[in-house]
N, C-alpha and C positions, 0 to 999 in steps of 0.2 A: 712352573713356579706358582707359589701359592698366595693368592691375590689375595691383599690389604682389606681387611672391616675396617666398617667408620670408628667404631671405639679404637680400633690400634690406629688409625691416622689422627685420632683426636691425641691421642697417648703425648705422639709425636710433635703434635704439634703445640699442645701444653709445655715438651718437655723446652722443645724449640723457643716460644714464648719465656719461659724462666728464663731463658738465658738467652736472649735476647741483646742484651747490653755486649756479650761477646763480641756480634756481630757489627759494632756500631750503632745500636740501636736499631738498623732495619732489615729486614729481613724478607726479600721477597720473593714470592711462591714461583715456582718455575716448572716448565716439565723437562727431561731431559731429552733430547732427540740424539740420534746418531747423525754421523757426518762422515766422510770419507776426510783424510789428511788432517786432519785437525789438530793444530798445537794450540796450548794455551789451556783456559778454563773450560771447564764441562760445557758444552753447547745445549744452549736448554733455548725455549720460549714461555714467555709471561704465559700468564693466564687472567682472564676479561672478566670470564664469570662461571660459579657453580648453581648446579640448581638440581633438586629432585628429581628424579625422573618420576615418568605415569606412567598410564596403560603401559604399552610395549617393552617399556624402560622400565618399573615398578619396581622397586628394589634399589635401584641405582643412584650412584650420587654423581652429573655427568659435572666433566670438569671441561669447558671451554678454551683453550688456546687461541693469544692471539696473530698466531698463523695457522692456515689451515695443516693437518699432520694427515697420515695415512700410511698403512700399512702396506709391503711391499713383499708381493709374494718370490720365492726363492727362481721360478722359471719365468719370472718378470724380471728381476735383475738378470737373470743371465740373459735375456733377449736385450735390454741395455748395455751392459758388456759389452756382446757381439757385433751390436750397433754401431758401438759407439768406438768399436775398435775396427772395423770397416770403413767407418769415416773418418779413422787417424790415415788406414795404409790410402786411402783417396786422395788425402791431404799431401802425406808421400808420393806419390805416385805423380802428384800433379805439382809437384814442387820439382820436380826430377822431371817432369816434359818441360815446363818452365824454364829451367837453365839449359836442357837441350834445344827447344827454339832458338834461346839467345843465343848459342853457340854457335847452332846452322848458319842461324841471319850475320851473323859476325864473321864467318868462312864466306858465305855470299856477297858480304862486300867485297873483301880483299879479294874474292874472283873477280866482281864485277871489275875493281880499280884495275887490276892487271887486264884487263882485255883493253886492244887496242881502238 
């Protein structure tokens, strides 16, 4: 995908700006993230502050979020996946000895009360 110059986001945000009034009068800057399950409106976070970048940056116009973002490599989610579906059948697993102790302890009464 071919990344946005500052004149084409200025473009957009003049054109934004004109019509302005559509929006209720406001109109505010957002980035969009992804989400897993998500109904409703685009899931986006504000943003705090923009500024030029320098040396390293030099070229750049960095845009701040006011939550921290990052990027997630593809054999990073899949070791979360695996994870975290590991830690469902555990959940299973221990949900299911759960009801098998109560059950034991619930035969070991009714043995106890029948002994004479």
């Amino acid at each position: 995908m071919k990344c946005m110059t500052l004149s084409e986001l200025r473009d957009i945000i003049d054109r934004a700006i004109e019509n302005h009034d559509h929006y209720g009068g406001k109109l505010v800057p957002s980035i969009v993230v992804k989400t897993v399950g998500q109904i409703g409106g685009t899931p986006s976070v504000g943003i705090t502050s923009i500024q030029s970048g320098f040396d390293w940056d030099a070229g750049k116009l960095l845009i701040y979020p006011e939550k921290d973002l990052r990027t997630i490599e593809a054999d990073e989610l899949l070791a979360l996946r695996k994870a975290n579906e590991k830690q469902g059948w555990a959940e299973y697993e221990n949900r299911g000895l759960k009801a098998e102790v109560k059950r034991l302890r619930k035969q070991l009464d009714e043995t106890n009360r029948n002994i004479p």
